[in-house]
C-alpha positions in Angstrom: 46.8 -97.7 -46.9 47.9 -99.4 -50.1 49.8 -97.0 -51.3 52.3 -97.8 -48.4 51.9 -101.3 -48.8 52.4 -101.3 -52.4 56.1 -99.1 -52.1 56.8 -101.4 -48.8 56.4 -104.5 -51.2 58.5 -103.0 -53.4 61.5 -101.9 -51.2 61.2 -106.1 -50.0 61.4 -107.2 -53.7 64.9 -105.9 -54.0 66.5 -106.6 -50.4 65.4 -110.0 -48.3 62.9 -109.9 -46.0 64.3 -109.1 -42.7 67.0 -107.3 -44.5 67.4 -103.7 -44.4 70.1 -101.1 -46.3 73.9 -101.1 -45.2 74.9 -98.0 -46.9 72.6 -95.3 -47.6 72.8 -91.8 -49.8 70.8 -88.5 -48.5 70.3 -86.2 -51.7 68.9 -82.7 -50.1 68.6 -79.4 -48.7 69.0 -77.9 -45.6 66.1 -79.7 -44.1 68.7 -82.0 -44.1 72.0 -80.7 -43.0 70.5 -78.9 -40.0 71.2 -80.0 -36.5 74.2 -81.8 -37.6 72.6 -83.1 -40.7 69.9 -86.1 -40.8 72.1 -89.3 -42.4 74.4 -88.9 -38.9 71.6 -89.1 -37.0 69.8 -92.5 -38.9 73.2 -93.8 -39.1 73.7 -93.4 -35.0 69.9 -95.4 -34.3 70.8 -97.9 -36.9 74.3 -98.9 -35.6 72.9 -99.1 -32.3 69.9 -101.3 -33.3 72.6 -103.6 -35.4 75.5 -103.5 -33.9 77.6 -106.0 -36.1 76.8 -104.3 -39.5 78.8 -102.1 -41.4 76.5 -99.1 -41.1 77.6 -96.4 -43.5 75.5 -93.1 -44.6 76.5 -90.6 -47.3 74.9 -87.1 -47.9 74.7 -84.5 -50.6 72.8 -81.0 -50.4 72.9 -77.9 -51.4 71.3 -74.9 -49.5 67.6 -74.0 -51.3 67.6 -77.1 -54.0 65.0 -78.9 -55.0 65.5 -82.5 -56.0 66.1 -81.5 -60.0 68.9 -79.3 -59.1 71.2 -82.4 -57.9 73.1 -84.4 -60.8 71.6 -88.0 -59.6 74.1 -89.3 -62.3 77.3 -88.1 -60.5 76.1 -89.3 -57.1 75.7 -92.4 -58.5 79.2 -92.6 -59.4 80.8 -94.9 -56.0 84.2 -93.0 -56.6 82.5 -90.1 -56.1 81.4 -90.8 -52.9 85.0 -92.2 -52.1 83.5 -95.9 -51.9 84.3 -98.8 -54.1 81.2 -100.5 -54.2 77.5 -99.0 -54.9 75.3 -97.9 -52.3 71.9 -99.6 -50.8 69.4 -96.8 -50.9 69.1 -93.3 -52.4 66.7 -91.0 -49.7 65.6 -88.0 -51.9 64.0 -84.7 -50.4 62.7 -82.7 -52.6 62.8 -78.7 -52.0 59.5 -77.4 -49.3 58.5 -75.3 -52.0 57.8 -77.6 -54.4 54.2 -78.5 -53.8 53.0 -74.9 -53.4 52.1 -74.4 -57.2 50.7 -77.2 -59.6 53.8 -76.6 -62.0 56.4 -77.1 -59.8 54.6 -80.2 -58.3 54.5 -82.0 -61.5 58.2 -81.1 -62.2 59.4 -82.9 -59.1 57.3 -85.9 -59.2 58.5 -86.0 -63.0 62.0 -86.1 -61.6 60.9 -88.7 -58.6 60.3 -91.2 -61.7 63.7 -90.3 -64.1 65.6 -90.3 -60.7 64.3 -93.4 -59.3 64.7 -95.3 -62.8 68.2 -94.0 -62.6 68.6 -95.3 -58.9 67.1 -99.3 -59.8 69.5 -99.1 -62.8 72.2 -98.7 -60.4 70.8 -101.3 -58.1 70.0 -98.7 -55.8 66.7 -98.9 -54.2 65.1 -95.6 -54.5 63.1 -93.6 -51.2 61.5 -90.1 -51.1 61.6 -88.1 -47.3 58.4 -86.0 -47.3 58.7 -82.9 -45.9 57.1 -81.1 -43.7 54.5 -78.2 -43.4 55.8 -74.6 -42.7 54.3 -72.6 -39.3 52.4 -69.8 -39.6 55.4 -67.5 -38.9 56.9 -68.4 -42.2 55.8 -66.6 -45.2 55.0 -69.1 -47.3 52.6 -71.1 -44.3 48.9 -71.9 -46.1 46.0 -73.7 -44.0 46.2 -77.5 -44.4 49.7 -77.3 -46.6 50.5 -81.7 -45.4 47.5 -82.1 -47.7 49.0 -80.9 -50.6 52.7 -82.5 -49.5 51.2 -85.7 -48.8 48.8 -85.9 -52.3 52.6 -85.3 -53.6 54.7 -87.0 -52.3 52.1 -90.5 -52.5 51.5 -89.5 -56.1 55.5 -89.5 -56.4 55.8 -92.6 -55.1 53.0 -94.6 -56.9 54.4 -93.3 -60.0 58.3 -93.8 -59.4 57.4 -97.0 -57.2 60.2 -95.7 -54.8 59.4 -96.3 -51.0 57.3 -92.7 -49.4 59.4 -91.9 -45.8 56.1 -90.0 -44.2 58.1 -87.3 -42.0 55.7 -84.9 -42.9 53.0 -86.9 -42.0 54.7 -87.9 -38.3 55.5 -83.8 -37.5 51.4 -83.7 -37.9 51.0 -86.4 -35.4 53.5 -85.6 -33.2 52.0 -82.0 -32.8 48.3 -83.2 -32.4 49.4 -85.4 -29.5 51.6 -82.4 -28.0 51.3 -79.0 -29.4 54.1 -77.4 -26.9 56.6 -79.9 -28.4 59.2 -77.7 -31.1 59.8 -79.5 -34.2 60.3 -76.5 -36.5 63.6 -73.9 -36.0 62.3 -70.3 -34.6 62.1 -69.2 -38.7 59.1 -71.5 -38.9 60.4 -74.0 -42.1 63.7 -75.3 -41.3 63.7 -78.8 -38.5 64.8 -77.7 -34.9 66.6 -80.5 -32.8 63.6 -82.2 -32.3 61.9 -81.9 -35.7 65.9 -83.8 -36.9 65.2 -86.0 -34.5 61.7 -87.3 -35.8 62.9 -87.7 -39.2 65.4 -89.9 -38.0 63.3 -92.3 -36.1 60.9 -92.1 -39.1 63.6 -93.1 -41.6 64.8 -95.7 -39.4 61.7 -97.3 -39.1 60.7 -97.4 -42.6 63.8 -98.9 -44.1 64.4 -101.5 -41.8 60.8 -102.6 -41.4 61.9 -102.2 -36.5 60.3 -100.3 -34.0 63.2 -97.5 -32.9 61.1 -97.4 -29.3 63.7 -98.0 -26.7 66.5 -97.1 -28.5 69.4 -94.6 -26.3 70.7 -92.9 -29.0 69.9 -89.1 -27.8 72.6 -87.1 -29.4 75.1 -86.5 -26.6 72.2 -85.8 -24.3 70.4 -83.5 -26.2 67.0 -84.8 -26.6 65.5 -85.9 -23.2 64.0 -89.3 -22.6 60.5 -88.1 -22.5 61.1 -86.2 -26.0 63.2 -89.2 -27.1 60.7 -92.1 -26.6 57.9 -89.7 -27.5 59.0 -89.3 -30.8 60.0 -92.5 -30.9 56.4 -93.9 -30.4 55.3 -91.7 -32.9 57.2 -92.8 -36.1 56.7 -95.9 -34.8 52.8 -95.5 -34.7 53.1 -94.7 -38.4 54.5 -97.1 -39.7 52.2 -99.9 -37.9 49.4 -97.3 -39.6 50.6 -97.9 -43.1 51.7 -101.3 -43.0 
């Protein structure tokens, strides 16, 4: 459990306690622009949950990347984001495929560290979205794959000291608790619906230290209320786990 504790401590040391990030960059792939792309979807919970902030997300992918393939020192740049001022957090995925092989492992938790340095710099608190494990339909699918994206992503984050968003992790629980639930798309990698869904609440609820139980937000009637609060209760359970 430290490992949370110690990136949890970390994200508090730069924003008061209580406080939680008004402005927030996605740097990704397609795991986050499906379904309407993730940072809509965190920014929706959060301006319910806080409804007299400013709430204001940003997002850059590209289609296949991996985290070395974005230029963190353009995105960086407020202008080119079209804002004036600098924002709060930096959520970085890296590409699926980069814990498969022990090479391409150490080359994204190398770039974890330079990009997170890069972030703090900037005043930019730095966050990593783990991702999640493929099905077995997918080519690429190996027994027991979360072990290998959790050892990871935790060593990412101990390293770079930026704050470890466990979405992998929750898919894990979320399908242990209810294995007819779809989280994946029909190709077995990409997020269906649901699986977008998840990561929200998971982001949500690491960031801004609240439960996102209860909250309505259900994309225009998309997700039911038994899926919603279900998933709900599950990022929720995690972070109570870890922290």
């Amino acid at each position: 459990m430290f490992r949370f504790n110690l990136v949890v401590l970390l994200l508090l040391s730069n924003m008061v306690l209580g406080d939680y990030p008004r402005s927030i960059l996605f740097v990704g792939n397609s795991y986050f622009y499906y379904n309407d792309s993730m940072h809509n979807h965190v920014e929706e919970l959060m301006k319910e949950s806080f409804r007299d902030a400013n709430i204001v997300t940003k997002s850059s992918t590209i289609g296949g990347s991996r985290l070395h393939n974005h230029d963190i020192d353009h995105l960086l740049v407020p202008r080119n984001l079209q804002r004036n001022e600098q924002v709060d957090m930096v959520i970085m995925q890296g590409g699926s495929g980069e814990v498969l092989n022990e090479s391409s492992r150490k080359k994204f938790i190398k770039t974890a560290v330079e990009y997170s340095l890069k972030a703090r710099q900037k005043g930019v608190i730095p966050a990593l979205f783990m991702t999640h494990a493929y099905l077995e339909n997918d080519y690429r699918f190996e027994p027991n794959l979360i072990q290998k994206i959790e050892q990871t992503y935790f060593q990412a984050g101990a390293e770079s000291g930026a704050l470890v968003i466990p979405v992998g992790s929750a898919y894990e629980r979320a399908y242990a608790k209810n294995n007819q639930i779809k989280l994946h798309h029909p190709d077995g990698t990409h997020p269906g619906m649901l699986g977008t869904y998840l990561g929200a609440c998971v982001i949500f609820a690491f960031i801004t230290n609240k439960s996102p139980v209860g909250l309505s937000y259900n994309y225009l009637d998309r997700v039911s209320k038994e899926d919603r609060l279900f998933l709900q209760q599950i990022a929720w359970e995690l972070y109570l786990e870890y922290n």
